[in-house]
C-alpha positions as CSV (number, residue, x, y, z in Angstrom):
1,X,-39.4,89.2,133.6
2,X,-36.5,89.8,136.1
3,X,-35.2,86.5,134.5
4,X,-35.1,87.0,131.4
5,X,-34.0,91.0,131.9
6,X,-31.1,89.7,134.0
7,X,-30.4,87.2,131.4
8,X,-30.3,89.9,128.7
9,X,-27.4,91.6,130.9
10,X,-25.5,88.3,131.4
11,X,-25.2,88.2,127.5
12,X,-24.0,91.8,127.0
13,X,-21.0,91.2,128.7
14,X,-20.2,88.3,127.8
15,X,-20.3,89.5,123.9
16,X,-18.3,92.8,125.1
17,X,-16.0,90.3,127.0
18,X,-15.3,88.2,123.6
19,X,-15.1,91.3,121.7
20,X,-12.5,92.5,123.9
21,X,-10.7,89.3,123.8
22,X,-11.0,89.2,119.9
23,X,-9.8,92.6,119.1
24,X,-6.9,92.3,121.6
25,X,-6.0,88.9,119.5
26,X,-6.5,90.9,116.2
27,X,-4.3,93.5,117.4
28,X,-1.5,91.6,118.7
29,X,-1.4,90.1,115.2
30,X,-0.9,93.1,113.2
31,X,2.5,94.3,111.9
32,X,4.4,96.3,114.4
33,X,4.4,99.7,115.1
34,X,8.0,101.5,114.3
35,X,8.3,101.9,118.1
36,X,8.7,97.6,118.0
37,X,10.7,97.5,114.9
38,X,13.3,98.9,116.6
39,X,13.1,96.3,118.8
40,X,15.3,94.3,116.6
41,X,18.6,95.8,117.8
42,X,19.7,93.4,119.7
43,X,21.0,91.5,117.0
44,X,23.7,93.8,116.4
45,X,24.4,93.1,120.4
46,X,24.7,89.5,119.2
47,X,27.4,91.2,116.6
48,X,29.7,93.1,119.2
49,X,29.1,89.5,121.0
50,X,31.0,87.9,118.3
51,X,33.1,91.2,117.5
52,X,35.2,90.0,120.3
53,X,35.6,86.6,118.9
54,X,36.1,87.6,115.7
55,X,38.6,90.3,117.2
56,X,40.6,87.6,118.5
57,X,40.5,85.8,115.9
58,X,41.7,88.4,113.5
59,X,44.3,89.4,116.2
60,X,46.8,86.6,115.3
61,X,47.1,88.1,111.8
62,X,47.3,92.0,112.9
63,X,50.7,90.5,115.1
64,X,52.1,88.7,112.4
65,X,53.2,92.0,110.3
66,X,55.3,93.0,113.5
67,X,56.5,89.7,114.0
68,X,57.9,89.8,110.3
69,X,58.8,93.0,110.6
70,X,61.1,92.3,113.8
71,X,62.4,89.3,112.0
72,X,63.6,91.4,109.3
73,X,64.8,93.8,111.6
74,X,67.2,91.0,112.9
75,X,67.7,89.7,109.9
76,X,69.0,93.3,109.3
77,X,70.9,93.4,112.0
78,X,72.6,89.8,111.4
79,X,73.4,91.1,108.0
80,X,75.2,94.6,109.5
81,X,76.9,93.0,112.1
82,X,80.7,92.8,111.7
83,X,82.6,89.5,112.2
84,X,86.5,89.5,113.6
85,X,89.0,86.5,112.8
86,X,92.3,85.4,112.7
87,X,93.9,82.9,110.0
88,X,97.1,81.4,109.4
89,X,98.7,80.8,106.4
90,X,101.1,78.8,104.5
91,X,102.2,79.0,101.0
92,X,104.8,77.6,98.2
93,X,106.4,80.3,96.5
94,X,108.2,80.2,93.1
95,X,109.4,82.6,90.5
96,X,109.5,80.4,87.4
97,X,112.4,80.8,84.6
98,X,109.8,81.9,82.4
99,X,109.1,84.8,84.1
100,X,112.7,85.8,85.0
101,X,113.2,85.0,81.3
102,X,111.6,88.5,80.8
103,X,114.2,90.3,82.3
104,X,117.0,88.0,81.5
105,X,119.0,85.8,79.7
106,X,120.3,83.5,82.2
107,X,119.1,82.9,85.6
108,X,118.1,80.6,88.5
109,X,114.2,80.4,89.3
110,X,112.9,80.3,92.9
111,X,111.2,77.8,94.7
112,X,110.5,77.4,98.7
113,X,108.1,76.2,100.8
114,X,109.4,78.9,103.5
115,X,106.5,81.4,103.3
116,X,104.1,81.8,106.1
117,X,101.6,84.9,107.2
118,X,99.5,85.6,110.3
119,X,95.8,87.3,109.4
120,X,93.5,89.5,110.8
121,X,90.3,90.3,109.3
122,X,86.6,92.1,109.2
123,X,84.3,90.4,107.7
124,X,80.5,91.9,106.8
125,X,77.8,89.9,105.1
126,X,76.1,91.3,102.1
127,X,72.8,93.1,102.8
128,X,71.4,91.8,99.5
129,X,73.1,88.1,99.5
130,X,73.5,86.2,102.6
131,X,75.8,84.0,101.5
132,X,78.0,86.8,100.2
133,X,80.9,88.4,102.4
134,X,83.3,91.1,102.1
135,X,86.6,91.8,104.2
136,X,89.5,93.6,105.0
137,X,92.4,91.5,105.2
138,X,95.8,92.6,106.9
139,X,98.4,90.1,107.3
140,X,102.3,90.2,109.2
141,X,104.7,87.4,107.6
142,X,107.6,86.0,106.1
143,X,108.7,85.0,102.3
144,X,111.8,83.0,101.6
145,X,113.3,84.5,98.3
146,X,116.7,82.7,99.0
147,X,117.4,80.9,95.5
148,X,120.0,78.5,94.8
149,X,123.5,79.4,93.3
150,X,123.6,80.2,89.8
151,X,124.3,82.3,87.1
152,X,123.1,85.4,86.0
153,X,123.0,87.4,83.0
154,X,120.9,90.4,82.3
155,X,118.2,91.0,78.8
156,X,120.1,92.3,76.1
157,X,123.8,92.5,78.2
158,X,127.0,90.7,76.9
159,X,127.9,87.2,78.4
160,X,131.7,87.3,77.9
161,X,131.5,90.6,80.3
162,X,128.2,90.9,82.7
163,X,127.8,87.7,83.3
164,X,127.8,86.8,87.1
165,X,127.6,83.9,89.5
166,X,125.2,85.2,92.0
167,X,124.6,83.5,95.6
168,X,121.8,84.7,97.8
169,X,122.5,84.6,101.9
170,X,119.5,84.1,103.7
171,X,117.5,86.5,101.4
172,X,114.0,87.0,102.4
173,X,111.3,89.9,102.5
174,X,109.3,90.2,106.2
175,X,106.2,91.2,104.5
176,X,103.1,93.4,105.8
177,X,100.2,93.8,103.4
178,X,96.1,94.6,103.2
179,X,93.7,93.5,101.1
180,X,90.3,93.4,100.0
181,X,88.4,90.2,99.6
182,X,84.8,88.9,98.3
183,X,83.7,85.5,99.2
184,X,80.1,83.7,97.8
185,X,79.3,80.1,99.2
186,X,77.8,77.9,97.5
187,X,76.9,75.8,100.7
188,X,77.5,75.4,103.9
189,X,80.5,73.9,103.1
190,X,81.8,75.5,99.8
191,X,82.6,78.6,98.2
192,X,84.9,81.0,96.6
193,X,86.9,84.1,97.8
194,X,89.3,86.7,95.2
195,X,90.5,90.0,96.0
196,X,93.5,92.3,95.6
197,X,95.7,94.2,97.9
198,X,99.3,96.1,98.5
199,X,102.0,95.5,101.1
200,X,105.3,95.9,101.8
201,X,107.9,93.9,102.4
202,X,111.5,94.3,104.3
203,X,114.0,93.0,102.5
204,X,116.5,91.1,104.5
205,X,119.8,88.6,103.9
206,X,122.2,89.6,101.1
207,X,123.4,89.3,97.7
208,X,127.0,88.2,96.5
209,X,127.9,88.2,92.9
210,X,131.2,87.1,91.2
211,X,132.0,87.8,87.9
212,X,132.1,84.7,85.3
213,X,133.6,83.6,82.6
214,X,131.5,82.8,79.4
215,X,132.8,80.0,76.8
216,X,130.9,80.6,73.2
217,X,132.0,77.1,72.4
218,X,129.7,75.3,75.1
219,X,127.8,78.2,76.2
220,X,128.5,77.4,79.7
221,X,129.7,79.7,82.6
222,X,132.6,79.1,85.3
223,X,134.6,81.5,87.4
224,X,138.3,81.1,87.6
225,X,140.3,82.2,90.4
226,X,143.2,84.8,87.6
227,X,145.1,84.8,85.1
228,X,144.7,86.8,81.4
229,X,142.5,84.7,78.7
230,X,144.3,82.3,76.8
231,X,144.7,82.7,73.4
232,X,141.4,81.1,71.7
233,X,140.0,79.7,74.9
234,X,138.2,82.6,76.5
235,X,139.6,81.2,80.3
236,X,142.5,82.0,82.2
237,X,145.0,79.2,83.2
238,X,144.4,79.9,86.9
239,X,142.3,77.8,89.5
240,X,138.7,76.8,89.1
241,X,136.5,78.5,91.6
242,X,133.0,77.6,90.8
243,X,132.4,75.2,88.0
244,X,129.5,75.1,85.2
245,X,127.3,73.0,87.5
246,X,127.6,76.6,90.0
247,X,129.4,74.2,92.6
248,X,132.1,76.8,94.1
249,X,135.1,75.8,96.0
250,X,133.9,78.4,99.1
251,X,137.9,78.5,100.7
252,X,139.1,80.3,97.3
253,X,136.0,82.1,96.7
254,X,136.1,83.4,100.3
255,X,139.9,84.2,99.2
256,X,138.9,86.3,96.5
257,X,136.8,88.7,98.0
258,X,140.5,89.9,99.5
259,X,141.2,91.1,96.1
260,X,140.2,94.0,94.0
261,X,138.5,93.3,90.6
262,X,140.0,93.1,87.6
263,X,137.2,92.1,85.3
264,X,135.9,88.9,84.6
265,X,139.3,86.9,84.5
266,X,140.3,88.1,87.8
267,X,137.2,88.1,90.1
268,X,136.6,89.1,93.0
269,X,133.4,88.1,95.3
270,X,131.7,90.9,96.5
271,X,127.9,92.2,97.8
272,X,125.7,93.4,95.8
273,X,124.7,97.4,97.1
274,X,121.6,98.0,95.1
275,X,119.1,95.4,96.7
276,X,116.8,97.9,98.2
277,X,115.8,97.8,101.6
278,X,112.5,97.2,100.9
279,X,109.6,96.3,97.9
280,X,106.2,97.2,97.2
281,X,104.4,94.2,97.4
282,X,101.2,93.2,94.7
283,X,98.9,91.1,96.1
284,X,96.2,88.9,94.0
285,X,94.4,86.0,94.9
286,X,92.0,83.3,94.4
287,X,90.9,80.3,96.1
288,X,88.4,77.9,97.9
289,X,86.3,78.1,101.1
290,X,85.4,75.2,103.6
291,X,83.6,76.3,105.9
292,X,82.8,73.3,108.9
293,X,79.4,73.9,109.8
294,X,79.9,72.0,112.9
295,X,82.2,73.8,114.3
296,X,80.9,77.6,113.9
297,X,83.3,79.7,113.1
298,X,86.0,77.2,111.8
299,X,87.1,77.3,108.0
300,X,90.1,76.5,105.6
301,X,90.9,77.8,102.4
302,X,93.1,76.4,99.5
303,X,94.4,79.3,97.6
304,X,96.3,80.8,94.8
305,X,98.0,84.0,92.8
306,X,100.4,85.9,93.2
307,X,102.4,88.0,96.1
308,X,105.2,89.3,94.5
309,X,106.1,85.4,93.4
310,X,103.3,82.7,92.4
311,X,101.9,80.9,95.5
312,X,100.0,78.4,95.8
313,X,99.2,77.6,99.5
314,X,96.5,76.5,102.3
315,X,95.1,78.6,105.6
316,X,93.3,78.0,108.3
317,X,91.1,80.7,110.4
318,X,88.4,81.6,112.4
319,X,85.5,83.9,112.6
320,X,84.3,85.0,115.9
């Protein structure tokens, strides 16, 4: 009896032991309470774990706009900053017979290879084109204006009266100028520049004149040393002075500046008064640019237009 009552016991708690053990697996196996679904945040930890890495990652990108931007900046300042230079010039000058022909009947055109300039200029680059430049230009030289002997005769004037042999004595202008001046390249080693400006220029040397004698007959010129016309020839029978060629026997040309004048069949030599002391000076240009890359700084320039004569001449500067 006390066997089987303590075997009755033994049972009991083994079933209430299983039970335990069965509802404890039954209720580990149901969903979870909202208290454990909020368990689940730690996977927005493993979130701000990668927020760093993708921080860093993104990082690179949020630096690039101020990298650009300080490019820009010094690309800005690259295209405000002024540039200083100095050039040299040399040019061929001439005042063709066409052109004088406007003003006159007869003359002697100019031609010399005895014009030179120093330049200073300030150069910008364009904010909108980098390969675009603008400058001030102010230049200090000299232009030759000396022309050979000749004769003379003004538009619309009489030949057998104001005709004159005319000799220039070291005539020149000492010239002083500005201008303004756009250049585009092309390349690094080609573009174009033009501008305009004004100078001034100093007139220097003189002018001599002669009256001359006009034959209808030939249409050519000479100055005689006196004498009155004779009768049909239009010349005096006195010595030649300067013949048609303008080739002047300079003893009795010298000898009649002694004398007064008595028209043009007694000359006298004598300097011209009304060559003002100075001109206005027009300056326009055109021309090519070579820059030398290799040398920074370094360019020449073929160039023409017109500075009071036609020129066509060559410079080298450079840029600093």
């Amino acid at each position: 009896m006390h066997h089987r009552t303590r075997l009755a016991l033994l049972l009991s708690f083994t079933l209430v032991a299983l039970g335990t053990t069965a509802f404890a697996q039954e209720t580990s196996e149901t969903p979870p309470s909202p208290a454990d679904s909020a368990s689940p945040a730690p996977a927005p930890a493993a979130a701000s774990e990668a927020g760093p890495a993708a921080s860093e990652t993104t990082t690179p990108a949020a630096e690039e706009t101020p990298a650009a931007t300080t490019a820009e900046a010094a690309a800005g300042k690259m295209a405000d900053k002024a540039h200083y230079g100095l050039a040299v010039r040399w040019r061929w000058v001439s005042v063709p017979g066409w052109f004088l022909g406007l003003f006159t009947q007869k003359n002697v055109p100019l031609s010399t290879f005895n014009c030179w300039a120093l330049e200073g200029f300030w150069r910008k680059h364009d904010k909108e084109d980098r390969n675009r430049t603008w400058e001030i230009v102010v230049a200090v030289g000299y232009q030759n204006m000396t022309t050979s002997d000749g004769y003379w005769l003004g538009r619309g004037k009489d030949p057998a009266v104001d005709a004159d042999l005319v000799q220039t004595k070291g005539l020149g202008l000492i010239t002083m100028d500005a201008a303004y001046v756009l250049r585009q390249y092309f390349s690094p080693y080609f573009g174009i520049h033009y501008g305009a400006g004004l100078g001034l220029g100093v007139v220097r040397g003189k002018v001599m004149r002669i009256s001359a004698q006009y034959d209808p007959a030939t249409g050519q010129y000479e100055v005689r040393q006196t004498g009155t016309p004779a009768s049909g020839s239009g010349y005096g029978p006195g010595a030649l002075i300067c013949g048609t060629d303008a080739k002047c026997n300079e003893t009795l040309l010298s000898q009649s500046a002694t004398r007064g004048d008595l028209g043009p069949y007694d000359a006298h030599l004598f300097q011209e008064t009304s060559v003002p002391s100075a001109l206005p000076i027009i300056n326009l240009l055109f021309g090519l640019d070579f820059p030398i890359p290799d040398a920074k700084g370094l360019e020449f320039r073929l160039e023409g237009g017109f500075y009071d004569a036609f020129f066509i001449g060559v410079s080298g500067g450079y840029a600093f």
